[in-house]
N, C-alpha and C positions, 0 to 999 in steps of 0.2 A: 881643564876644568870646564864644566857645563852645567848652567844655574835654570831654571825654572820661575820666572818673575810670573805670579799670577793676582797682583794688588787690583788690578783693573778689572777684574770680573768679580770682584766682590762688591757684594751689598751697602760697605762702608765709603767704599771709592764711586758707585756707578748706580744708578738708579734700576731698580729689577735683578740687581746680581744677587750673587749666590751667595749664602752665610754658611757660617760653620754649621749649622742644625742643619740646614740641605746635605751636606754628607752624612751625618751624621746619621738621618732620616734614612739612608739609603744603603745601612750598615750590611745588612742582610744580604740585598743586591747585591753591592758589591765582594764579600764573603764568599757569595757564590759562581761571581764569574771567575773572581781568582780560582777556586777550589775545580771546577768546571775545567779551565787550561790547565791546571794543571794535567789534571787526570785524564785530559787529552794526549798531552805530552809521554805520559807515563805508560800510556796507550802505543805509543809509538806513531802517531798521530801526525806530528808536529815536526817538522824534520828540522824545519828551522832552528828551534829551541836547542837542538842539540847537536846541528853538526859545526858549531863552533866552537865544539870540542873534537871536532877531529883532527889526527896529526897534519900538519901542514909539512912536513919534510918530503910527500910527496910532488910539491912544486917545485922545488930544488930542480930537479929533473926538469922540468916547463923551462923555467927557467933559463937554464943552462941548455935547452934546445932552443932554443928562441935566438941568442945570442949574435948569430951571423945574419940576421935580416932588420931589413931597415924599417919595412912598414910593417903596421898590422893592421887587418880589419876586421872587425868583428860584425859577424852578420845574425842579427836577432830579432827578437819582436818584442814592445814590452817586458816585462818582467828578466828575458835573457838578456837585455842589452841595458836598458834605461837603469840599472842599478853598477855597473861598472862603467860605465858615464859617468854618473853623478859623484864617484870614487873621483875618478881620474881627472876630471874637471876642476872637481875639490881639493885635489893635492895641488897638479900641476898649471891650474889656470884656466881661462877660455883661450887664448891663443897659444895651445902647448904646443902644436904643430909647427906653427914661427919660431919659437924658444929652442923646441927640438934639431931644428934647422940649425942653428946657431951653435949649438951645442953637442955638435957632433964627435967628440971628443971624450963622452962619458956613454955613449954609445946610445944617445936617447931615440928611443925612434918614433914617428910620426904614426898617428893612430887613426881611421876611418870607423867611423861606428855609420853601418848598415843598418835603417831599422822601417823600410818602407817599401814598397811596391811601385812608388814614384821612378817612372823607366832614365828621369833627367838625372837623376843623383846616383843611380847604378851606374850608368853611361859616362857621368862625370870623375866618381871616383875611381871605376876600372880604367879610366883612359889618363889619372894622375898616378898612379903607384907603375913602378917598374915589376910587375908581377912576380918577374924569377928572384925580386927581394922582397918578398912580401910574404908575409906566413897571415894563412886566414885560418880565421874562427868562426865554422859554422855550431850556431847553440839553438838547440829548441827542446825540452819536456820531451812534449810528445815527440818528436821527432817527423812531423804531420804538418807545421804549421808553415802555411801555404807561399807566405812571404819569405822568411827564410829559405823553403826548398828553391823557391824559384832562384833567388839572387843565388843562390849557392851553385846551382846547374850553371847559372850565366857562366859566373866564376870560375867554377871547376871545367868548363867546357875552351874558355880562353885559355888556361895555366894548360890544358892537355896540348892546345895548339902552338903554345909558345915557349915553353919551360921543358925540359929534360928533366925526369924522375920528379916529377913534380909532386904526388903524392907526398913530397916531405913537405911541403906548403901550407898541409894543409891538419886544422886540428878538427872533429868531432865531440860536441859537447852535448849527449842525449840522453832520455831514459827508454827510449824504443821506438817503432817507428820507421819510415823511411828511409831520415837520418841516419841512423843504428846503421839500417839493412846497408845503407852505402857505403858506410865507413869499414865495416864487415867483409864486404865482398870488395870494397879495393884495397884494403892491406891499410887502410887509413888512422893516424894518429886516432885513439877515440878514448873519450872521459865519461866514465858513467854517471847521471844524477841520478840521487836516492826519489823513488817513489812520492817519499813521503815531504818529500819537500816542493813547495808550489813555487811557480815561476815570480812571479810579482816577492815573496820571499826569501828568492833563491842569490842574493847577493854574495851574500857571506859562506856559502856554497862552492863548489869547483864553477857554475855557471860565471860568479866576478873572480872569484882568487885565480882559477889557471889565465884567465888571458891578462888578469890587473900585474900580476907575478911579474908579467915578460916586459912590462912598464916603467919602471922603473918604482913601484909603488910598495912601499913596507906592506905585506899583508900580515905580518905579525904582530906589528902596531895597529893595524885595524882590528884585527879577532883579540886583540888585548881589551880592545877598549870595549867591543860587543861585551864582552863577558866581564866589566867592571858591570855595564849595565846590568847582564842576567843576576848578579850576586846582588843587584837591591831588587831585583825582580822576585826575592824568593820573600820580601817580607809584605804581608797582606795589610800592612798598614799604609794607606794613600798616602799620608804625607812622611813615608820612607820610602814610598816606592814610585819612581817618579811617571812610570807608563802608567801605572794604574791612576796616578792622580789626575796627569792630562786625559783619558780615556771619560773619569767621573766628571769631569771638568766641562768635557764633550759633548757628554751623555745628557748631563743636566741642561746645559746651552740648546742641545737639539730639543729635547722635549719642551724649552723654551719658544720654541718658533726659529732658531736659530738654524736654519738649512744649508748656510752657507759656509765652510770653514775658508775661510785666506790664509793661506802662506805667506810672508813678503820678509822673503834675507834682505837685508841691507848690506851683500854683497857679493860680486857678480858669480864670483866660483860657486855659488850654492843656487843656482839658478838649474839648471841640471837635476840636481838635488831635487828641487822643489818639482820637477817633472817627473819623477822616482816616486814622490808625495803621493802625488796627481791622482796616477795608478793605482798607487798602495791604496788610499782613501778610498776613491770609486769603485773601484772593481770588486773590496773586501764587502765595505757595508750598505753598496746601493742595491738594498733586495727587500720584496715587499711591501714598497710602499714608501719603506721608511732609510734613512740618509742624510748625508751632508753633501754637498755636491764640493769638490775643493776646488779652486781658484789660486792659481800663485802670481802673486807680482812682484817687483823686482823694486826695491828701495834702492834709491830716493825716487829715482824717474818716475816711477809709477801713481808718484804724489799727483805727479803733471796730467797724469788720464785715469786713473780709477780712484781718486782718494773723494771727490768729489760724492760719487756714489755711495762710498761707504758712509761719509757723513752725513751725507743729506739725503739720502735715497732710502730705499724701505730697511726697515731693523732687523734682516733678518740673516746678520752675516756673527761669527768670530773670528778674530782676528790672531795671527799670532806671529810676531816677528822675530824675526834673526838676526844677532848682531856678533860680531867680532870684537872682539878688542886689540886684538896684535895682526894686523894688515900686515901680509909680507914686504909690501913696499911702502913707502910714503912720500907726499909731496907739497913744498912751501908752497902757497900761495901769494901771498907777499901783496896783498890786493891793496883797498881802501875801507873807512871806515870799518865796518864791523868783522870784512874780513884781514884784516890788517894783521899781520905777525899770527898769522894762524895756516894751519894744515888740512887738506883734502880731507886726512881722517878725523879731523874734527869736525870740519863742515856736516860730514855724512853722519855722524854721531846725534850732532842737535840737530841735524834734521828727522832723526828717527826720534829723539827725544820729542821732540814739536808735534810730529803726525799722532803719536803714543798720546799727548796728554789732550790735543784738541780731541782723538778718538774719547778718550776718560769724557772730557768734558760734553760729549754727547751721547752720554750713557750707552757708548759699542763696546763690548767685552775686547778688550785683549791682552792677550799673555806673550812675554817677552820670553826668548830663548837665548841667552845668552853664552857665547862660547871664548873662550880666554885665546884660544890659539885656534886657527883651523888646518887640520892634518891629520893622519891618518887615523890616529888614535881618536881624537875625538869624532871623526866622521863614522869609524865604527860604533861611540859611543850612540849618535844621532840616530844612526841605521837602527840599530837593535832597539834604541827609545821609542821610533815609532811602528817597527815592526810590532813590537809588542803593545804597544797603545793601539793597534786595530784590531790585536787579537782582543785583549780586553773589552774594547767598546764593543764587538762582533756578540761577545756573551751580556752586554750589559743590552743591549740591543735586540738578544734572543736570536739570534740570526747566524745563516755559518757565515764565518767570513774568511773562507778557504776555498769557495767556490767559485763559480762565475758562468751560472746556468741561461741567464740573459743574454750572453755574447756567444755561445752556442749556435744559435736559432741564425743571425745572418753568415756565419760559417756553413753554414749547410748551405742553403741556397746559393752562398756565393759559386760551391762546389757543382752543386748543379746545374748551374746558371752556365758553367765552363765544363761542362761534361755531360752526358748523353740525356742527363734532366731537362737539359732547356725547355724541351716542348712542354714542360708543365706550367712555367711562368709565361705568359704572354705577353711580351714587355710595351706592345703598343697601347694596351690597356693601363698598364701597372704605369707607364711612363707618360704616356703624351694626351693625358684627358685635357690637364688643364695648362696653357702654357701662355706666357706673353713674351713676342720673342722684340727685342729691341739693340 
């Protein structure tokens, strides 16, 4: 079960919130961005909205080839990677790796997520895995993206010099491209993405379910709970339909002066998650002018170095936290005074309680997400809530938010900066006018 607490961005609770006549007010609006996605969707438009309904009995197969290898790495950028993290984090932990170690006896295997051009972290993980047990996941859309290809060549270039038939090592996750052309011309495992579904989107897609499958991770519990979500998605009424309520929720705070949205789970597996956020948020609705910029922190710690700013620094944030209520583990504290005959997950609980009502009590919006268990099903419910809360706000916002035409512009020059362009940027001018070196 997953609840929606939004008492604190109300009028009645916080000074400057929002009353029921503010939706109300914005019947029409909202009417039309629903109607608007839809007809996107219906469009064929929207890949996302609907391939969590496609059969899943093709991972079976993944699955069951996966089987005889101990590592896996999956090597991505954004959207191909940062959404089966935040899965596989969320089921199994931040130290699955240790745990996996441990438990080698259900055949868990230890997972590397590749998602940078940083040569320490290639260098470091290709010299931890035993290659000839290691099955890699190269994923990119385009098939073009520059980070990927490159760690992928490292990769594929070691596994030629040290592995026998190594080709089986290796999976392709693309929709054309490069990618494609390699997996094509070496006889390579290869998954096709649909078109029409965007990468920051693509979780719930073969980009998360084929390499989450080989994890040890229910994807049938996860595309269960996405699609509890799609079935209140279909009603136009905010307060039945819970993306569209967060999105109006959103909508009204930013045209408030409110620019900043915060994340902060109050607990560490959705730390990942909140980096999945990140993404999703930025990259959908920061076009023209107009946006939220998102921000995640991590409860309680984060009380210790960002909470300060929220309360006392400029008003121009919302808030919205994370809580659990069945911690897979627990632990006595057994302390004094006030923590006396009390438990860790209580400690952490009133402390989210404490941060939530000093925020009330200094008129900062925020809205509570409350989750009863955290697993697969409800991370898919999470997934598909705010997948669809940016499509919403993208149309309440007027703006696409399936593009990402800003992040275009230094992809190019990066490309030429490293191929036969250079001569056109002058880097002594572009770089070293102004410097203080110390």
């Amino acid at each position: 079960m997953v609840e929606i607490k939004y008492d604190f961005v109300m009028a009645e609770n916080i000074k400057g919130g929002l009353t029921l006549n503010d939706f109300k007010k914005l019947e029409h609006k909202i009417n039309s961005a629903f109607n608007n996605l839809n007809k996107k969707c219906e469009n064929n438009e929207l890949g996302f909205m609907k391939c969590i309904y496609d059969d899943l009995s093709i991972y079976e197969e993944i699955k069951d080839y996966s089987k005889d290898f101990e590592n896996v790495v999956i090597i991505g950028m954004g959207g191909s990677v940062l959404g089966a993290q935040a899965v596989y984090e969320g089921v199994k932990g931040i130290y699955y790796n240790e745990f996996n170690n441990k438990d080698n006896k259900n055949n868990n295997k230890k997972v590397y997520f590749l998602d940078n051009s940083d040569p320490e972290k290639t260098y470091e993980i290709l010299n931890i895995v035993n290659l000839e047990k290691t099955l890699i996941f190269a994923i990119s859309k385009s098939g073009n993206t520059a980070e990927t290809l490159s760690n992928f060549l490292i990769f594929e270039r070691k596994l030629k010099e040290t592995v026998t038939n190594y080709e089986k090592n290796i999976i392709i996750i693309a929709n054309t491209g490069k990618l494609k052309e390699i997996a094509v011309n070496n006889n390579y495992k290869y998954i096709s993405i649909s078109e029409n579904v965007g990468g920051r989107f693509s979780v719930l897609s073969p980009v998360g379910l084929a390499p989450l499958c080989c994890l040890g991770i229910d994807i049938n519990k996860l595309i269960d709970g996405a699609k509890k979500v799609s079935e209140l998605c279909k009603s136009n009424d905010i307060f039945k339909n819970p993306s569209l309520l967060n999105a109006t929720i959103h909508y009204l705070a930013h045209n408030n002066g409110k620019t900043i949205s915060v994340l902060m789970p109050y607990i560490e597996r959705l730390h990942k998650f909140g980096l999945w956020y990140r993404q999703l948020w930025a990259e959908s609705i920061g076009k023209k002018g107009v946006g939220q910029t998102p921000v995640v922190s991590i409860g309680a710690k984060d009380q210790h170095s960002q909470l300060q700013l929220y309360i006392d620094g400029p008003k121009d944030k919302i808030i919205t936290f994370m809580e659990v209520k069945n911690y897979k583990y627990d632990l006595d504290i057994n302390g004094f005074d006030y923590l006396s005959n009390k438990k860790l997950s209580e400690l952490i609980k009133y402390e989210k309680i404490g941060t939530e009502k000093a925020l009330k009590n200094n008129n900062i919006p925020n809205i509570s997400i409350n989750i009863e268990t955290l697993d697969e099903y409800t991370l898919g419910m999470l997934i598909y809530f705010y997948e669809m809360t940016t499509a919403y706000i993208g149309e309440l916002l007027e703006i696409n938010a399936f593009d990402q035409p800003a992040v275009e512009e230094g992809k190019i020059i990066t490309r030429n900066l490293l191929g036969k362009n250079k001569i056109n940027y002058d880097e002594k001018d572009i770089l070293n006018k102004y410097i203080l070196k110390f």
